[in-house]
C-alpha positions in Angstrom: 98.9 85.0 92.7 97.2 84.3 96.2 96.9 86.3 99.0 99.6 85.0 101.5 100.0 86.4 104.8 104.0 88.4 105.1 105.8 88.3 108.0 104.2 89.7 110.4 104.5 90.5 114.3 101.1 90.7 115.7 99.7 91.3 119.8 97.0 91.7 121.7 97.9 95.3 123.2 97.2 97.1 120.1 96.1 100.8 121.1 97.4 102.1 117.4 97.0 101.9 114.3 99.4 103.7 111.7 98.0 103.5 108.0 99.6 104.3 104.5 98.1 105.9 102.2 98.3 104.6 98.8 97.2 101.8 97.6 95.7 101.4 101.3 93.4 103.8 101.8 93.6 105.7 98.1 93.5 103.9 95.1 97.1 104.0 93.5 98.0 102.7 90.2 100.6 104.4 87.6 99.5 102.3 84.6 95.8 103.6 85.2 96.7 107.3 85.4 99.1 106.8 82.3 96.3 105.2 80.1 93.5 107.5 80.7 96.0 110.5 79.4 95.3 109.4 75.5 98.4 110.2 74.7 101.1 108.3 71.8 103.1 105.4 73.3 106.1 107.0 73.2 105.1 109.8 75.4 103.5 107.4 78.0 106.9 105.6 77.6 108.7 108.6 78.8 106.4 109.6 81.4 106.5 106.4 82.7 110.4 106.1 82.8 111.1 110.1 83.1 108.4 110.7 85.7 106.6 108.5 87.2 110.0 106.1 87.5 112.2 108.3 88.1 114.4 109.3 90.9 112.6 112.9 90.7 109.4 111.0 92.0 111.4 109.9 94.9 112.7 113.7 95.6 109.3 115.0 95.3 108.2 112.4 98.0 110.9 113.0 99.8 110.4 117.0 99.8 113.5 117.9 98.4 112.5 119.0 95.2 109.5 120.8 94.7 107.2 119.5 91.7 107.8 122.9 89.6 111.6 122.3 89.4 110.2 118.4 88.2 108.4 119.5 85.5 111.1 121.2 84.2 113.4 118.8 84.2 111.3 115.9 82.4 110.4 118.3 80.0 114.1 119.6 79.1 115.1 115.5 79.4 112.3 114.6 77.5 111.2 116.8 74.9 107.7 117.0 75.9 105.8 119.5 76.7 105.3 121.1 80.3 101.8 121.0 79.8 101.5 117.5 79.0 103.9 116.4 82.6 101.6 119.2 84.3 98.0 116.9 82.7 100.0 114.0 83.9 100.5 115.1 87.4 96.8 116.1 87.8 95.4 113.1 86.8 97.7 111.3 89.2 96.6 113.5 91.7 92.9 113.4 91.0 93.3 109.1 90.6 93.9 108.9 94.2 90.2 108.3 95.2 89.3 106.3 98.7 89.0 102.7 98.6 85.7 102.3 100.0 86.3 98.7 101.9 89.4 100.4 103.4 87.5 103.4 104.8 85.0 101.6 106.4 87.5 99.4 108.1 89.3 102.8 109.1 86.0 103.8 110.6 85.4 100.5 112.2 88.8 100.5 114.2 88.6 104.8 114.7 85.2 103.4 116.4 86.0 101.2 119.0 88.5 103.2 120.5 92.1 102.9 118.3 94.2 105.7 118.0 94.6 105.9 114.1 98.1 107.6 112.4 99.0 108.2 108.9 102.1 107.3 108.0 102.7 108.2 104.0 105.4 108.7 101.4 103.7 111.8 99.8 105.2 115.0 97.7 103.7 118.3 99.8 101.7 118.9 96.1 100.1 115.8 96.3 99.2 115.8 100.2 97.5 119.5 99.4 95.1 118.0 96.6 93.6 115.1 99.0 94.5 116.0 102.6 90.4 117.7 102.6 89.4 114.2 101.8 86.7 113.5 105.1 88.4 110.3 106.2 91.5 112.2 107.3 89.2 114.0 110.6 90.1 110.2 112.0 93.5 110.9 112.3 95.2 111.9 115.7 98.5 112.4 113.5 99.7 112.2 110.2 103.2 112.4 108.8 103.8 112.8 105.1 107.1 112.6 104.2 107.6 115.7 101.8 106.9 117.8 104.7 109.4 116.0 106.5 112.5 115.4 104.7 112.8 111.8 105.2 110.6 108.6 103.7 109.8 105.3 104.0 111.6 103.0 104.5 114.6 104.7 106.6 114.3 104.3 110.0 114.0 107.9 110.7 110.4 108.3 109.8 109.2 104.9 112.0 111.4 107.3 114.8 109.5 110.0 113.9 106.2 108.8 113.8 106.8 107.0 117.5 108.8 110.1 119.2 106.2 112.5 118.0 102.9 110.7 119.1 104.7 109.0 121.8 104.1 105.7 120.5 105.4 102.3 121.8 106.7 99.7 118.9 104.8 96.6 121.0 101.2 98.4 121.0 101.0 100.2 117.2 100.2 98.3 114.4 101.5 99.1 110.9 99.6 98.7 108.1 101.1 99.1 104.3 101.3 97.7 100.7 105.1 98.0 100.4 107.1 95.0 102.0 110.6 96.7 102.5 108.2 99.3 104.5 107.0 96.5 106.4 110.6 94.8 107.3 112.1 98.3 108.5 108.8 98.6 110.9 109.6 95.3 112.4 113.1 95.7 113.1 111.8 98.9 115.4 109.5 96.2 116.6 106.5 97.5 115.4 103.9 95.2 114.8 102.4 94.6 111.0 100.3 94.0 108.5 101.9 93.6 104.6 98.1 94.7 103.2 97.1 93.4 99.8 93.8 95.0 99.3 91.9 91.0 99.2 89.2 90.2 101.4 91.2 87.7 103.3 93.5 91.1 104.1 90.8 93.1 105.5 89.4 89.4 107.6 93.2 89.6 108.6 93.5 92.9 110.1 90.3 92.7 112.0 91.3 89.5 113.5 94.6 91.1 115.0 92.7 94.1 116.6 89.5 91.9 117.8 
């Protein structure tokens, strides 16, 4: 499929710049994290429907389960073993490596003056394991949503993120994979970018801010 632009609302009095984390600045990708386990089908099956899928992710992002009480519960759905949904979780966790083009273009906008927020549906576990990652020092703020008790898309994290860093809609810039992420941002009329990871995405982006 080619890289078309979403809907987008773009300015020129862009002072901010409020990235997501996966799968925009950290590589992201279930079917990747599942494969290198070497495990039988049937158990990537039900790590794939009973974990990954499964509304226990979403709590975990959402901060209202911690991923102990997870674990527990795939394994007593499941069958399988706690050690096997503990490997899995690591290797998700160590999977989420920087995207290198996406860096530099962090570094490139941090440079020439943009305030730069992170803005990312994250499980307090997860956030722990990469927040020492160097490309976070570039961040005047950063909201993860298991730390807050509310995720993207609902409203009340785009509130969040604008009351606490005292951001207007018209002058930040919202940059993430997910397109119902996107949508809610423009209805708070944020500006943004629906980012696809092509080169035509990161040409896009730094046509909006030039």
């Amino acid at each position: 499929m080619t890289d078309q632009p979403s809907p987008e609302m773009t300015t020129n009095l862009i002072t901010t710049v409020i990235f997501d984390l996966g799968n925009v600045l950290l590589d992201w990708n279930t079917e990747q994290v599942l494969a290198a386990l070497k495990l039988p089908n049937s158990d990537l099956k039900l790590l794939r429907d009973e974990l990954f899928g499964h509304q226990d992710w979403l709590d975990m992002d959402h901060g209202s389960t911690a991923e102990t009480t997870v674990v527990s519960g795939v394994s007593a759905r499941t069958g399988l073993a706690i050690t096997v949904i503990e490997a899995a979780l690591e290797a998700a966790k160590q999977s989420l490596l920087p995207i290198p083009a996406s860096v530099e273009l962090m570094r490139e906008i941090h440079d020439r003056g943009f305030e730069l927020i992170c803005l990312s549906n994250m499980s307090r576990e997860t956030y722990a394991h990469i927040k020492h990652l160097d490309f976070f020092k570039l961040f005047a703020g950063i909201i993860i949503s298991g730390h807050e008790g509310c995720m993207k898309p609902d409203e009340a994290i785009f509130q969040l993120a604008l009351q606490r860093f005292n951001l207007s809609p018209t002058e930040t810039l919202f940059v993430d994979d997910s397109l119902p992420n996107i949508l809610q941002a423009q209805q708070l009329g944020i500006s943004t970018y629906h980012f696809k990871r092509t080169d035509r995405c990161y040409a896009g982006i730094r046509q909006i801010l030039a």
